[in-house]
N, C-alpha and C positions, 0 to 999 in steps of 0.2 A: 371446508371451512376457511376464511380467511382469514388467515395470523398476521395481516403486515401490521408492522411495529410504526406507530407515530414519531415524525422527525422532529425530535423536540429542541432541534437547531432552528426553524424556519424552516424554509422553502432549500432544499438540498441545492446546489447551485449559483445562490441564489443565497450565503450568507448572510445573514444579518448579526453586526459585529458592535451596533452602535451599544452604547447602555453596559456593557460586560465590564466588570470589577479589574482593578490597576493589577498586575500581578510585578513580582520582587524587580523585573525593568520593562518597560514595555507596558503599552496599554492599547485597548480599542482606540482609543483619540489620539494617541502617541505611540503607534509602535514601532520596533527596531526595524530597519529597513535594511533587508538582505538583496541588494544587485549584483553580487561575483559569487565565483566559487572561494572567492577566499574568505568571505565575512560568513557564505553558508561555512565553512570549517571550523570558524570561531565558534558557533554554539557551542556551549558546554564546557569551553577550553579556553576560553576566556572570561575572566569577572565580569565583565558588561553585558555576555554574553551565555547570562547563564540558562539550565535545563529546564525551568520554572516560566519563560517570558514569553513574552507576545511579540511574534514575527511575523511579517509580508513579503512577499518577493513583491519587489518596482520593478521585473525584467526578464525576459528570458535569460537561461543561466545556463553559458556553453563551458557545460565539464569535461570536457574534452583533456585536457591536461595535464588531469589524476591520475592519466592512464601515466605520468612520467613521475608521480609522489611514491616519497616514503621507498624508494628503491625498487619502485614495482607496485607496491601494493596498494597504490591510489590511497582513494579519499577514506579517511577514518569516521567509521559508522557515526555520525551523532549520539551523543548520549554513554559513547565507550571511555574507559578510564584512556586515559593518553599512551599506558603501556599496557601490549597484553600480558605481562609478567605474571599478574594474577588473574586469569580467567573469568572471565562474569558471567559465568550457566546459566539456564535460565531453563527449569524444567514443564511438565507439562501444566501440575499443578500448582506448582509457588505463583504467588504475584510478585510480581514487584514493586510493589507497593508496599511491603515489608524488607526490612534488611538495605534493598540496594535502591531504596526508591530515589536517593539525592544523585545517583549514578546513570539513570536513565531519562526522556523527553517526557513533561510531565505541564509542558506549557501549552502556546496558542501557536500553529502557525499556520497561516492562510497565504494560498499560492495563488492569491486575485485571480486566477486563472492562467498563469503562466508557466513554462516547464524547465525543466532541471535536463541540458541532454548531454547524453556523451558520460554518463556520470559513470568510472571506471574503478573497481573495487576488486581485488584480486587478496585473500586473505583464506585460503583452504584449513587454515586450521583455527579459524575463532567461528566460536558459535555468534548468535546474534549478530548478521550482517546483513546490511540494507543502507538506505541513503540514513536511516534511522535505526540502531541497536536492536531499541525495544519504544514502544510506546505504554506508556503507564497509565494505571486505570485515567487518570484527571485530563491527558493529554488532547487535545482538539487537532487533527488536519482534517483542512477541508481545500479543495481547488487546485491541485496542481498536477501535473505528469511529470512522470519519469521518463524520456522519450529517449528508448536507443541505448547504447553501454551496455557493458560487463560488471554482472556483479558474484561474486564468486566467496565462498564461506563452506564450511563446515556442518552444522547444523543451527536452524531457523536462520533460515535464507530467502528476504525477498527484496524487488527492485522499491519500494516504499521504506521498510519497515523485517526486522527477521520476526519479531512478536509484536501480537496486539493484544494489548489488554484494554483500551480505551471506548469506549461507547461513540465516539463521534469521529469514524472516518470518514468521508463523505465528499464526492462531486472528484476522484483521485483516478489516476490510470497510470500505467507501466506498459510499455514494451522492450524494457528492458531485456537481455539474454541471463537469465539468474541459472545457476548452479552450485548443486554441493549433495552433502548425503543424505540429509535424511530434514525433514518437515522444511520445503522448497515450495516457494510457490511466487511467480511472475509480481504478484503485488503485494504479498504478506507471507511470511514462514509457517508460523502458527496463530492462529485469532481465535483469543479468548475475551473480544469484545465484539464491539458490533461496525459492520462495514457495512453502509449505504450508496445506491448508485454509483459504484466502480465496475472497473473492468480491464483488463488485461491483454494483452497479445503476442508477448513475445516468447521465444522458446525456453523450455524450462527443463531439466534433468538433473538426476539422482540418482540415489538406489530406492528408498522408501519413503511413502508420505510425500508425493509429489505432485501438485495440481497446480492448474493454468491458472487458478487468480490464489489461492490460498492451499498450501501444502497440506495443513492437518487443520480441521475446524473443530475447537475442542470447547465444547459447551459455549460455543458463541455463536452469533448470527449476523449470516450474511444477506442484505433483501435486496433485489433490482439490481445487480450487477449479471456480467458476463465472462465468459474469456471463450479469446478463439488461438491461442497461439499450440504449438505442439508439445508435447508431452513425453515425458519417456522415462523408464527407471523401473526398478525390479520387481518392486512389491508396494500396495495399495498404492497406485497411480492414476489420476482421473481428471478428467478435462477441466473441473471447475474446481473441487475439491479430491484431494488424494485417500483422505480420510477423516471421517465425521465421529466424535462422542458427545452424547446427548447435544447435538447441535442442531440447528437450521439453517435452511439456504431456501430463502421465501421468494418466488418470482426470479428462478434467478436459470440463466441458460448457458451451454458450451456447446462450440461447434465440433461435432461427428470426425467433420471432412479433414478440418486441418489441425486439431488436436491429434488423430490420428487414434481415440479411443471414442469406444461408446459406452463406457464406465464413467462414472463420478458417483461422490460420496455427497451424492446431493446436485441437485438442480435438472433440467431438463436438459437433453442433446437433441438438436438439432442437425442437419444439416444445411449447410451453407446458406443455400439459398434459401431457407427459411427465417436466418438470422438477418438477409438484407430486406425483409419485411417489415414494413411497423406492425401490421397488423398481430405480427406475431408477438408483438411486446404492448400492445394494447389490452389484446386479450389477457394478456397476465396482470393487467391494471398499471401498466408504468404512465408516467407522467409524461408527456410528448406536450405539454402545454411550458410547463417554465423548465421541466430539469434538463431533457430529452430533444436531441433532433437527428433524423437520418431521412439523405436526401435517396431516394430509389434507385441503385445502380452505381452508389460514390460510397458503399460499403457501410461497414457495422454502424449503429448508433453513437454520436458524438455527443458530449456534455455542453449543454450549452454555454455554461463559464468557461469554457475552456474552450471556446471560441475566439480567437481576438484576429 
């Protein structure tokens, strides 16, 4: 039976941002334009630049840098209080949308198709790490990568985001190097929302709850993504997802050969050379007309917004 879930953004890719409500700064017709790693740092940490608004990247964004902030520990997750004096958990159940929602990304930001790279995050003992804390139910990313860097946390750790709670991630990739303990995953920690047309590739390790696009998939759903990157760590570890509660992962695949498992908590494995096939993503209904392109023998399937 086919369960895929309607994009109730438009055409995944393929944004459509005209017509969307002014939010506290920033708007569709007027949004904050983020071209450094420094004005991405302001989110959240600056009044202008608060966890509510509407963002674009105008550029590709060499983070490269981070790797010399904060005395080591690079770039500070969007959406984290400035000190981690008091800790902001973030367990399997709670949303954050209650209690610490003015504390987490809860706005718009769209990466026109451009990437964040070199983005360096060394932080072993805070939970919620990624280029993003947490994303909150209301939050939209759509179009950008994470290309390359270290990101490094404690628990919900990924190269995007350490939590999702949001319904519209969509047209996003990572091959970032993510690690830490426990719910790791290359482009999300844990998702308790819904991720569209992602995918993943870089190497990821733990101890538990480890998976190549999402570490623990906890009553949320992932459709028409991938990941090929390697895997590793002690207990429920898996190419796509490490581990699933009452979740889905609709049309969605990991590679066999270079994840280095033929376990996931969800999605189909493959090997390699089955993943540089269309056919093999046609059959499972993916979009190869506006979202979808992969040229035969120049590797995995690429986002078409995320082409420039």
């Amino acid at each position: 039976m086919d369960k895929r879930i309607s994009r109730a953004l438009g055409t995944v890719g393929l944004i459509i941002v005209a017509g969307l409500p002014a939010m506290a700064a920033g708007s569709a017709s007027a949004p904050i334009a983020i071209g450094s790693v420094e004005s991405l740092q302001r989110i959240g940490l600056d009044p202008a630049y608060p966890l509510n608004g509407y963002y674009v990247l105008t550029q590709d964004i060499d983070a490269s840098e981070t790797a010399q902030w904060n005395n080591g520990a690079g770039f500070l997750p969007i959406g984290t209080a400035p000190s981690f004096g008091t800790p902001m958990d973030v367990t399997d159940e709670e949303s954050p949308d209650s209690g610490g929602k003015d504390l987490f990304f809860n706005g718009w930001f769209d990466g026109q198709g451009y990437r964040i790279r070199g983005l360096y995050i060394n932080r072993p003992e805070n939970h919620g790490v990624g280029l993003f804390h947490t994303l909150a139910a209301t939050a939209v990313v759509v179009n950008v990568g994470i290309e390359g860097g270290s990101i490094t946390g404690a628990h919900y750790v990924g190269g995007l985001a350490g939590g999702n709670w949001s319904e519209s991630v969509s047209a996003c990739y990572s091959t970032a190097a993510v690690s830490g303990l426990s719910r790791i995953g290359s482009l999300i920690g844990i998702n308790r929302g819904f991720i569209d047309a992602c995918y993943a590739t870089g190497p990821v390790q733990g101890d538990h709850f480890i998976g190549g696009l999402v570490g623990r998939n906890y009553k949320g759903v992932i459709q028409e993504c991938y990941a090929a990157g390697p895997v590793s760590g002690n207990g429920w570890v898996g190419g796509l997802t490490g581990n699933a509660v009452e979740a889905e992962a609709i049309a969605c695949f990991w590679d066999v050969t270079t994840s280095g498992t033929s376990f996931s908590a969800g999605g189909t494995g493959e090997p390699t050379e089955n993943l540089l096939l269309t056919r093999t993503y046609t059959e499972a209904g993916w979009d190869f007309a506006t979202i979808w392109s992969l040229d035969r023998g120049k590797g995995y399937p690429r986002l078409k917004s995320l082409w420039k």
